[in-house]
Biotite code that builds the C-alpha atoms (Angstrom):
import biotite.structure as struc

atoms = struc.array([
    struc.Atom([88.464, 53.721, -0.712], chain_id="A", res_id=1, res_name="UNK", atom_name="CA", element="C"),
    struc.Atom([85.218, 52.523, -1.919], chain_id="A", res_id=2, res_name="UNK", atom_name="CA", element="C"),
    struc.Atom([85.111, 48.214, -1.291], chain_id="A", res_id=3, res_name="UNK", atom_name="CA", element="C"),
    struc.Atom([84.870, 47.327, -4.717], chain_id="A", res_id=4, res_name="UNK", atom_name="CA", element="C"),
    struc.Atom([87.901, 48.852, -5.598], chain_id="A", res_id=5, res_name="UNK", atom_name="CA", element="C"),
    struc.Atom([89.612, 47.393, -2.320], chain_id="A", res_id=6, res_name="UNK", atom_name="CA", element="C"),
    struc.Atom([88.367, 43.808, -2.903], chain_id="A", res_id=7, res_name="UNK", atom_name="CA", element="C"),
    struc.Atom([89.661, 44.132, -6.762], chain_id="A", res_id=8, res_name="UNK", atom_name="CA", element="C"),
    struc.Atom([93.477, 45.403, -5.557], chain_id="A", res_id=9, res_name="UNK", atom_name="CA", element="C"),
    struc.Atom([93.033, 42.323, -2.782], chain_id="A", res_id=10, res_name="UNK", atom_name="CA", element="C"),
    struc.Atom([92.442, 39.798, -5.854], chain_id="A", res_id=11, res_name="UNK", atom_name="CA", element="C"),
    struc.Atom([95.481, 41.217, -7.227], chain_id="A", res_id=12, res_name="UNK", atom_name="CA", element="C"),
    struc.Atom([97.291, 40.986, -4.115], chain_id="A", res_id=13, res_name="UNK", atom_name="CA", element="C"),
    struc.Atom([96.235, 37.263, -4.666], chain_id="A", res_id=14, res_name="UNK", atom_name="CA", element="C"),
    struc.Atom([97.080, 36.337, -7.944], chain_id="A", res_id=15, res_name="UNK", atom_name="CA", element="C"),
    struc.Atom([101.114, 37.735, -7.775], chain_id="A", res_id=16, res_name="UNK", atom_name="CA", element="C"),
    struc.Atom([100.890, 35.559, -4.257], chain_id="A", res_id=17, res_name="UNK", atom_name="CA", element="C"),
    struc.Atom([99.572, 32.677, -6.452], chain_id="A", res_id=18, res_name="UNK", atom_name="CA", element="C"),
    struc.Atom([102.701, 33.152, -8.926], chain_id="A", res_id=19, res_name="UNK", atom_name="CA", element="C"),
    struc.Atom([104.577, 32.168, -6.298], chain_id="A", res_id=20, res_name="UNK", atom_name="CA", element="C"),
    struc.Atom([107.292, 35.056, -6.082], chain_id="A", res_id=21, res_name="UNK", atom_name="CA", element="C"),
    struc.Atom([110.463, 34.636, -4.325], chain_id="A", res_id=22, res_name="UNK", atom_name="CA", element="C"),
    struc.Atom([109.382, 35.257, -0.441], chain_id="A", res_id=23, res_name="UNK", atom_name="CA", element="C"),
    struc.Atom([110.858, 33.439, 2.393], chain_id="A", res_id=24, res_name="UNK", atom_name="CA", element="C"),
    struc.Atom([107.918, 31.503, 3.864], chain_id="A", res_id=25, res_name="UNK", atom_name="CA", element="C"),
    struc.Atom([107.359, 33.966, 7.340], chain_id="A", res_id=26, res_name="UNK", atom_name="CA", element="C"),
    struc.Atom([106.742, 36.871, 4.366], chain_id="A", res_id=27, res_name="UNK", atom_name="CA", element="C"),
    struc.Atom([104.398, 34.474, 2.545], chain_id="A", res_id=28, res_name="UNK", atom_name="CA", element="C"),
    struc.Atom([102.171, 33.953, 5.331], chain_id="A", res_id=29, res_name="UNK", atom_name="CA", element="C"),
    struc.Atom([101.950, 37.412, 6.787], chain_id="A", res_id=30, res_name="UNK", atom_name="CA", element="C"),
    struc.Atom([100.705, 38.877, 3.302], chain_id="A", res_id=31, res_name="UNK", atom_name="CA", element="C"),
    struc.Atom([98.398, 35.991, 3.561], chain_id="A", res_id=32, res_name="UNK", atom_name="CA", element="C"),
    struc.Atom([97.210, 36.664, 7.137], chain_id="A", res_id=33, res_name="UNK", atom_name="CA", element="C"),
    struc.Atom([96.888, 40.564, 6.130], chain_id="A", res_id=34, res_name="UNK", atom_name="CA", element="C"),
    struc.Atom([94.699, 39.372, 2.761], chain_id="A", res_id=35, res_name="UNK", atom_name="CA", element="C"),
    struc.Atom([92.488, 37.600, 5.365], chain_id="A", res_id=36, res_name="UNK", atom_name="CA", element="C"),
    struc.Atom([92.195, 40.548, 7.770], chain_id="A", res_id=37, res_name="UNK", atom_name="CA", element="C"),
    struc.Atom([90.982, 42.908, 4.953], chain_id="A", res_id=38, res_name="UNK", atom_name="CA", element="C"),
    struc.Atom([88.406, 40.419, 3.486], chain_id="A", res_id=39, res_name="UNK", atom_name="CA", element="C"),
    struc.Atom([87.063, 40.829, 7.103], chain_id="A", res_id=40, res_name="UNK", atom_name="CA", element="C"),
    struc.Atom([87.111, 43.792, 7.296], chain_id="A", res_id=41, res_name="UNK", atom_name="CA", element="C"),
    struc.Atom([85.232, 44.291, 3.808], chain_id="A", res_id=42, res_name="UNK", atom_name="CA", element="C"),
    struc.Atom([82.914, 41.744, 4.817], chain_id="A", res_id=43, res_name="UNK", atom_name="CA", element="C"),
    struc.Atom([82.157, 43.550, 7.947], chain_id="A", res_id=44, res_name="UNK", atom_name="CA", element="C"),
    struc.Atom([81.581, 47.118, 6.394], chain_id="A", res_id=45, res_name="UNK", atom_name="CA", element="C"),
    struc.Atom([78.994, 45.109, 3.923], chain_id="A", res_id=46, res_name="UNK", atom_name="CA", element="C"),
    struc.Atom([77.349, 43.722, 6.735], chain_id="A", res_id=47, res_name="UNK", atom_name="CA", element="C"),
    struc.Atom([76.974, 46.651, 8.737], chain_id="A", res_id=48, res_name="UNK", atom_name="CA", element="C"),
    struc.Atom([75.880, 48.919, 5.583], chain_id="A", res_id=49, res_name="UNK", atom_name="CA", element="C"),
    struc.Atom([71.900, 47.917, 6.222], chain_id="A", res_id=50, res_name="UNK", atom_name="CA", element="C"),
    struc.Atom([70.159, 49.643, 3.006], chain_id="A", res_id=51, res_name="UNK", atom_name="CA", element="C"),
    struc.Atom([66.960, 48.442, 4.541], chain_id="A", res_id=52, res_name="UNK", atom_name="CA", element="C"),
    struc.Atom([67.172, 51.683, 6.268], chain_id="A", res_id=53, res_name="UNK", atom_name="CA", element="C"),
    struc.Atom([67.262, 53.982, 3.439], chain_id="A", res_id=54, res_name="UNK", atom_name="CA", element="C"),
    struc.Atom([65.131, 52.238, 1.807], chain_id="A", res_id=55, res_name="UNK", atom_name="CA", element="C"),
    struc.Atom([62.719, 52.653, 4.337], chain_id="A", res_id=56, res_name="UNK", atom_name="CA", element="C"),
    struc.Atom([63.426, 56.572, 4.544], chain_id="A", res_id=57, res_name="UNK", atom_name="CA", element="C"),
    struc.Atom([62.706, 56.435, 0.557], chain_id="A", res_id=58, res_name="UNK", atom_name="CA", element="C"),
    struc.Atom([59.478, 54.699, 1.110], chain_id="A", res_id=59, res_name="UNK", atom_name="CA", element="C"),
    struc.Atom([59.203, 57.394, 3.430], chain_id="A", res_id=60, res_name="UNK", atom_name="CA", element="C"),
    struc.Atom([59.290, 59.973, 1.114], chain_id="A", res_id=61, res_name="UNK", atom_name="CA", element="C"),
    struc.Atom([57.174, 58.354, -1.220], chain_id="A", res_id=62, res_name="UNK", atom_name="CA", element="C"),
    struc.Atom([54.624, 58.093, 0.707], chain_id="A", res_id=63, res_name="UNK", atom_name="CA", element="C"),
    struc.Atom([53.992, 61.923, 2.536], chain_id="A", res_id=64, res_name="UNK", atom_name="CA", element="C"),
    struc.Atom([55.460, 63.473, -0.604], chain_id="A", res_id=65, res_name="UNK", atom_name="CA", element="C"),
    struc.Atom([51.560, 64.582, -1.922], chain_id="A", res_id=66, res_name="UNK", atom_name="CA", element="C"),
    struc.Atom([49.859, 65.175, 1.395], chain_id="A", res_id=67, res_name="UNK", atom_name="CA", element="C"),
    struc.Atom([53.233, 66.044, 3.843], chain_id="A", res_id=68, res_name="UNK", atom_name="CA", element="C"),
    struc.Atom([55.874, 67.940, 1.283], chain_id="A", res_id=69, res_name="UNK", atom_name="CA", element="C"),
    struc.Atom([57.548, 69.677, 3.859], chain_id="A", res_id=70, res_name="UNK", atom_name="CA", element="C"),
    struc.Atom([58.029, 66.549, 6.027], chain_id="A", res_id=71, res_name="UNK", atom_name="CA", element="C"),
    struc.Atom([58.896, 64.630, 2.867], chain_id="A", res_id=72, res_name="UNK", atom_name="CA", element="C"),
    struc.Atom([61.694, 67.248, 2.463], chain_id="A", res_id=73, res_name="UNK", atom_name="CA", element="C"),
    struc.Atom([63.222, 66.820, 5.485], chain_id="A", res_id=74, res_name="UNK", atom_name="CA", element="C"),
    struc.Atom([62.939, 62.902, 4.625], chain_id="A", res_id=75, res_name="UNK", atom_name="CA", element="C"),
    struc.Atom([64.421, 63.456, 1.827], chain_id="A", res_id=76, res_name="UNK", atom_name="CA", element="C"),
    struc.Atom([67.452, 65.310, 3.042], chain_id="A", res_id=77, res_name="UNK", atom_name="CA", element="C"),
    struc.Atom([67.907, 62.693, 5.422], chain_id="A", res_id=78, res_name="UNK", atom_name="CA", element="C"),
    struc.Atom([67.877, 60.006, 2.352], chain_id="A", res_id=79, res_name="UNK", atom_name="CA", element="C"),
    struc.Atom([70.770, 62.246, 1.017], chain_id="A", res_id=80, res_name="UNK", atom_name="CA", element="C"),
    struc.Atom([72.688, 62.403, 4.278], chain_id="A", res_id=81, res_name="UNK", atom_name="CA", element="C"),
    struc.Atom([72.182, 58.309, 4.293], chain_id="A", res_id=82, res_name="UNK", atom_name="CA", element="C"),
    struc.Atom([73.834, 58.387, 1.223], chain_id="A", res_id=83, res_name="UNK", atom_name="CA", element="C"),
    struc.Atom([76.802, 60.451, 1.520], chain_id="A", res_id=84, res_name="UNK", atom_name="CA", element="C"),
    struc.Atom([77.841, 58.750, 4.543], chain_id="A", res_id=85, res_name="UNK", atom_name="CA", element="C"),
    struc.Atom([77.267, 55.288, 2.279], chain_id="A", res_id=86, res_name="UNK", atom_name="CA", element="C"),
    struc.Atom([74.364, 53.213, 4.473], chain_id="A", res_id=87, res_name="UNK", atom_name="CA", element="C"),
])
């Protein structure tokens, strides 16, 4: 599930917690505690996904794709691979 979509459904987790529904308080605080856990978790995947490297493979590219095609090829393939797997 991408992280935008997670962090939206974790705001909405939120807001009905915000209402105040009827939950004895051990329930209240363990949804809590699990909201916490998966902003960290988000936060972490963020931090970890370093564009700086595809980036620098699409510089890359760029820059052999007049003088180097085939070599800008295989550059590019790996841009694509960087992609699918989301860094």
């Amino acid at each position: 599930m991408p992280a935008r979509e997670l962090q939206e459904q974790l705001v909405t987790l939120r807001e009905q917690l915000d209402q105040n529904p009827p939950l004895n308080e051990a329930d209240r605080q363990h949804l809590h505690e699990l909201a916490s856990q998966i902003e960290a978790e988000i936060a972490l995947e963020k931090a970890s996904n370093d564009t700086s490297l595809s980036d620098s493979v699409n510089l890359a590219v760029e820059r052999f794709e007049l003088e180097h095609p085939s070599l800008a090829g295989s550059l590019r393939n790996i841009a694509i691979t960087l992609g699918n797997i989301g860094i």
